[in-house]
C-alpha positions, 0 to 999 in steps of 0.5 A, a space after each residue: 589515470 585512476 579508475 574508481 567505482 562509486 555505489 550510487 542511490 536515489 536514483 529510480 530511472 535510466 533519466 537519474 543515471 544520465 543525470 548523475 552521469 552529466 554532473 560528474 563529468 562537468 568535473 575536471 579531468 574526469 570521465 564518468 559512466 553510470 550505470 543505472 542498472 548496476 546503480 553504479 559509476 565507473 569514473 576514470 580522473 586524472 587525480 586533479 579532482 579529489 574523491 570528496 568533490 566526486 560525492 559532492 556533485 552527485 549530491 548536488 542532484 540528490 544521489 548519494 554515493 560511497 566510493 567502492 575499493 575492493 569491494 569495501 566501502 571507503 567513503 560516505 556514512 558514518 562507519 556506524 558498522 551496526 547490523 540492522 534487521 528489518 522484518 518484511 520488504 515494503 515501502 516503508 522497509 526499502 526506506 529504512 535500509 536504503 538510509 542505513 547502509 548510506 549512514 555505514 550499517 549492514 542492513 538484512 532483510 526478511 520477508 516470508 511471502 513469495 514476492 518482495 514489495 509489501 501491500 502497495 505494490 502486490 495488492 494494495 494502491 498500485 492494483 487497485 487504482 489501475 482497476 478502478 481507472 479502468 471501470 471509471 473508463 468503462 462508466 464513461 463510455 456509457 455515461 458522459 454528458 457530451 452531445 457528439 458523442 455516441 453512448 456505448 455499453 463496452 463489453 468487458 473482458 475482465 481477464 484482459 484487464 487482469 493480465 494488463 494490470 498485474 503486469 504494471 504490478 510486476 513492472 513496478 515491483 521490478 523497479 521499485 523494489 527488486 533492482 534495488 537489492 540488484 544494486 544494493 549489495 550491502 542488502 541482504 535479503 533473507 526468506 522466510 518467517 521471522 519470530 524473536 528468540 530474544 531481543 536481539 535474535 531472530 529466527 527465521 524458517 525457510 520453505 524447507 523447513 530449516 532454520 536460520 538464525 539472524 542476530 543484530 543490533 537494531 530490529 525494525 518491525 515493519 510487516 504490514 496488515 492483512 484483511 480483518 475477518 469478522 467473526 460471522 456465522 458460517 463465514 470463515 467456511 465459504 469461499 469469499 473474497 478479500 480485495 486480495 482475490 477481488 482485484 485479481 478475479 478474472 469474472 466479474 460477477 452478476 451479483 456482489 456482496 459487499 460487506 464493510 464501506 469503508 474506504 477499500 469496501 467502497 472502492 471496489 464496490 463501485 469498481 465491480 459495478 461499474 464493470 457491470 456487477 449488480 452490487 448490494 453493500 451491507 454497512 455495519 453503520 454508515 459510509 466511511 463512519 469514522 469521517 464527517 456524516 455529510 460525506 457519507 451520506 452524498 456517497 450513499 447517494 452516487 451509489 444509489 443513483 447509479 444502481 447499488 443496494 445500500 444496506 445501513 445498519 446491517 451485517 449478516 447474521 450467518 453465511 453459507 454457500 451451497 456449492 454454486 451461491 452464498 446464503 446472506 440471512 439478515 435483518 433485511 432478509 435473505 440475500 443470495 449472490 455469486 461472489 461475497 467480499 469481506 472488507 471490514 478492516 486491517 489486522 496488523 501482521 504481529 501474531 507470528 513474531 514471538 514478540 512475547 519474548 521481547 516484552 514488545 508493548 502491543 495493543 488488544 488487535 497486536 498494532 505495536 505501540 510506538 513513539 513519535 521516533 517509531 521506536 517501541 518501548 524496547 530501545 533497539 526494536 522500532 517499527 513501522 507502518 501498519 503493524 503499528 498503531 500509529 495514529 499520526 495520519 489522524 491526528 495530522 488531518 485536519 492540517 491537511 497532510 492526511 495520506 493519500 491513501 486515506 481517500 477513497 478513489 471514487 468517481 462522482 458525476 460532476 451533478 454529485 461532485 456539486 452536490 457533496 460541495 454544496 453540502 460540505 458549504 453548508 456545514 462550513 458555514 455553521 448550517 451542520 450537517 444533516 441528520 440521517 433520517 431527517 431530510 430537509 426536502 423529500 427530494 434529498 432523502 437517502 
């Protein structure tokens, strides 16, 4: 008998590794365990079957292999042998290493913050959907339709529902992200901060203050975005929040200041109000301006009706706080409240690489300038995600492939569900939408 080790990927449970498992011992003369942890099979075959028709049955279920020989691959890729850098670790990083080293490349990865995983997983979709799920639970309780069924008012503890949530956070992270390094050993994760020292030179500075230097042959850029701050008067010395801090603070507040409606704006506004936050949102324009002005409109609605402030058209002129409360002055008059989130956009994370020493092209905001192959106009260095300006989810919207995440995840009552239907009809069937300000009835003005 001969014993072989197989490195396996694809697989994100111990279903995939059972699944794997089953399809190489239907071969002749083989006994196979595999191991989802480790991501490996360990495959015991009386020489009958060869190591090409091995391969072959875990790609029929959607893995790929390479068989293992003293550590070194021996089969599956290419042999391309090429080093790639990826500057950061999040899901469109794990993508791009796990397809490089099955194609035969060494991939390193670089990532500077304490936790691997990027914005989706930490502080992004996965955070956020669980808080906006439990609010919309909590909104429920209080708000259903169902005759039968007693209206409660649930109290809320607001750190329960933290500590449940960043442990989902971790479990994910855990599977989707670490135990991949765990069964990836041609994966080299690195820590700390990156900058270009040439094209093909990184160099990367430790918690400690050393340096290491990183050489390859291809460098992917793929270090995500981080809140945009705008520059108010008084802000950036205030203690507000971003959804960063938002979606882990522990007291929910008796009144909340929401600067910015766009989409990640909205979400928590309503989160927060429906935990039980009295919410007033300044706008700079309107509800998700960038999209059809009808969807808008029904969103400033829902909010209205179920007890939001809505300031359209109007941004703080300075911020202060006094110690205990913030000072809001506007057009619209003084606003005081206990907690403020700024949610005014991204800004992509570009401005610590250096990429002045590689003749990188970026846009004014630092969004690196790509290709429909996400390679920038240096031949070797690509990149990916939100530090570029890729406007693909645009363009592809009207063709019904938008990103999930380009949608807020709101709740709307089933009467405001209809009402943003009805008003959608109509501007599909050559009525147009209405004008804001223009009401075709007193009963539907905003």
């Amino acid at each position: 008998m001969t014993t072989l080790t197989l490195q396996i990927s694809g697989m994100t449970c111990g279903h995939c590794a059972q699944s794997a498992q089953d399809a190489l011992n239907k071969l002749p003369g083989v006994h196979a365990e595999v191991s989802f942890a480790e991501g490996q099979a360990r495959v015991e075959t009386d020489g009958s079957v060869d190591n090409t028709r091995l391969l072959d049955a875990l790609a029929s279920k959607g893995y790929h292999a390479t068989l293992l020989d003293n550590d070194k691959q021996a089969a599956g890729g290419n042999g391309s042998g090429l080093h790639i850098a990826i500057i950061g670790t999040g899901s469109g990083a794990f993508a791009a290493a796990i397809k490089a080293i099955e194609e035969g490349a060494e991939v390193t990865l670089i990532e500077g913050n304490e936790v691997i995983g990027g914005t989706c997983v930490n502080v992004g979709c996965v955070p956020s959907k669980i808080m906006i799920r439990g609010a919309h639970i909590a909104h429920l309780q209080a708000h259903h339709a169902f005759d039968g069924i007693t209206l409660n008012q649930p109290h809320i503890d607001r750190g329960a529902l933290v500590s449940q949530q960043q442990a989902r956070v971790s479990e994910l992270r855990q599977a989707k992200y670490e135990s991949i390094l765990e069964s990836h050993p041609d994966i080299t994760l690195v820590r700390g901060w990156a900058r270009f020292a040439d094209t093909n030179t990184l160099v990367v500075t430790q918690d400690d203050g050393s340096e290491k230097i990183v050489t390859a042959d291809r460098v992917l850029i793929a270090t995500g975005a981080r809140p945009a701050i705008p520059p108010i008067p008084g802000l950036k010395d205030t203690p507000f929040w971003t959804s960063t801090e938002a979606l882990v603070a522990e007291q929910i507040p008796e009144h909340l200041v929401v600067i910015g409606a766009s989409v990640v704006a909205l979400e928590l506004a309503q989160a927060f109000l429906r935990l039980g936050s009295d919410v007033t949102i300044m706008a700079r324009s309107t509800f998700l301006s960038k999209e059809d002005p009808v969807i808008g409109e029904a969103l400033v609605n829902v909010f209205e009706e179920e007890g939001a402030q809505i300031l359209l058209h109007t941004l703080p002129e300075s911020v202060a706080h006094d110690g205990k409360e913030f000072i809001l002055s506007s057009k619209a008059g003084e606003i005081c409240c206990d907690r403020l989130l700024v949610a005014t956009g991204r800004r992509p994370n570009t401005d610590r690489l250096g990429l002045d020493k590689t003749g990188v092209e970026t846009e004014r905001n630092g969004a690196i300038v790509i290709n429909d192959h996400m390679q920038t106009n240096i031949e070797h260095i690509y990149a990916a995600g939100d530090c570029t300006n890729d406007r693909r989810r645009d363009r592809t919207a009207g063709q019904g492939t938008r990103r999930r995440d380009q949608y807020p995840a709101l709740h709307l009552s089933p009467v405001a569900g209809q009402r943003l239907h009805d008003r959608l009809s109509e501007t599909e069937s050559g009525a147009g939408p209405r004008r804001a300000g223009k009401p075709d009835s007193p009963h539907q003005e905003i």
